[in-house]
DRENKEZA-406929 format. One line per 4 residues: number of its first residue (from 1); for each residue x, y, z of C-alpha. Coordinates in steps of 0.25 Angstrom, whole numbers, plus 5000, padded with zeros to 4 digits. Layout:
<rs>
NUM> X/Y/Z; ... .
</rs>
This chain:
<rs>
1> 4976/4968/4966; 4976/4959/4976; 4975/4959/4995; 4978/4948/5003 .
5> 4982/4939/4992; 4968/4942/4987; 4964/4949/4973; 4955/4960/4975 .
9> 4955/4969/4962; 4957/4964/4948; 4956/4972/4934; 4956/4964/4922 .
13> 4959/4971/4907; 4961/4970/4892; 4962/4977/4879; 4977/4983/4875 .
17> 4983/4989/4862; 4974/4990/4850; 4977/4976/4842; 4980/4983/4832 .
21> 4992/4989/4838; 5002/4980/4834; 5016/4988/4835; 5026/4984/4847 .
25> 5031/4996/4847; 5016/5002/4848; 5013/4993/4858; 5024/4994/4867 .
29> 5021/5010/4867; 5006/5007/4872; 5010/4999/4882; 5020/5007/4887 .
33> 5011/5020/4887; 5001/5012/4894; 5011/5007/4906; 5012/5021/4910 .
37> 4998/5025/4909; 4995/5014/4919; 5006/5019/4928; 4997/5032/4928 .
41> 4986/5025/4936; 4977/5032/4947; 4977/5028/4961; 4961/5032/4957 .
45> 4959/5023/4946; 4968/5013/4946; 4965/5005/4937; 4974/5006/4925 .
49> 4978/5018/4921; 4974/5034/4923; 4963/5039/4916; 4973/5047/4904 .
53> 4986/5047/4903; 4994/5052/4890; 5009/5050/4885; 5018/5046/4874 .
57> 5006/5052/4864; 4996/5041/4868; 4983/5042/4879; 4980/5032/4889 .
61> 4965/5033/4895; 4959/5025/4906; 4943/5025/4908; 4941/5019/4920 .
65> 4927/5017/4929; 4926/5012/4943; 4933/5011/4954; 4945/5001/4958 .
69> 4931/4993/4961; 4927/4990/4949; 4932/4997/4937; 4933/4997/4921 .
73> 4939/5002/4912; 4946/5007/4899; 4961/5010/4894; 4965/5016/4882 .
77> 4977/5021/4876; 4977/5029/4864; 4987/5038/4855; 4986/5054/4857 .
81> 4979/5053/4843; 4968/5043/4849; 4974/5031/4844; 4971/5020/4852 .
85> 4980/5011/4854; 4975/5003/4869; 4963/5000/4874; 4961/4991/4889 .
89> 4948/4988/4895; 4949/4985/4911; 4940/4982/4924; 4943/4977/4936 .
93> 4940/4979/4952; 4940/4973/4965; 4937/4958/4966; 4926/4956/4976 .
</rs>
């Protein structure tokens, strides 16, 4: 995020689908699953996505602490059966 031509926020991240997940096909359905939890994401806790959301029989949880600040946190996506399949680590905050 930047004002005035001048970056103020930054969040950095990584992690993904489970290495051993190796289908396209299953892939492309994590993925796509994951785009529309993000697009649930709180004007309160902006960072990432919202704390649950569930659809297409898989979960998406985000554990987040902090504030827009300084924040950390975890993202996980698993099947209804508690499959994991995705796992992201984040952090970030405003730039001093």
């Amino acid at each position: 995020m930047s004002r005035d031509d001048r970056v103020i926020w930054s969040m950095s991240y990584s992690g993904g689908a489970r290495a051993d997940i190796t289908d396209r096909s299953t892939l492309l359905e994590i993925y796509k699953f994951l785009r529309q939890a993000l697009l649930g994401v709180s004007v309160e806790e902006p960072c990432r996505g919202p704390r649950l959301f569930e659809q297409s029989g898989m979960t998406y949880r985000n554990e987040v602490e902090g504030s827009l600040d300084r924040f950390r946190g975890v993202e996980t996506i698993s099947r209804h059966d508690g499959a994991p399949l995705y796992e992201l680590r984040y952090s970030g905050g405003l730039l001093r």
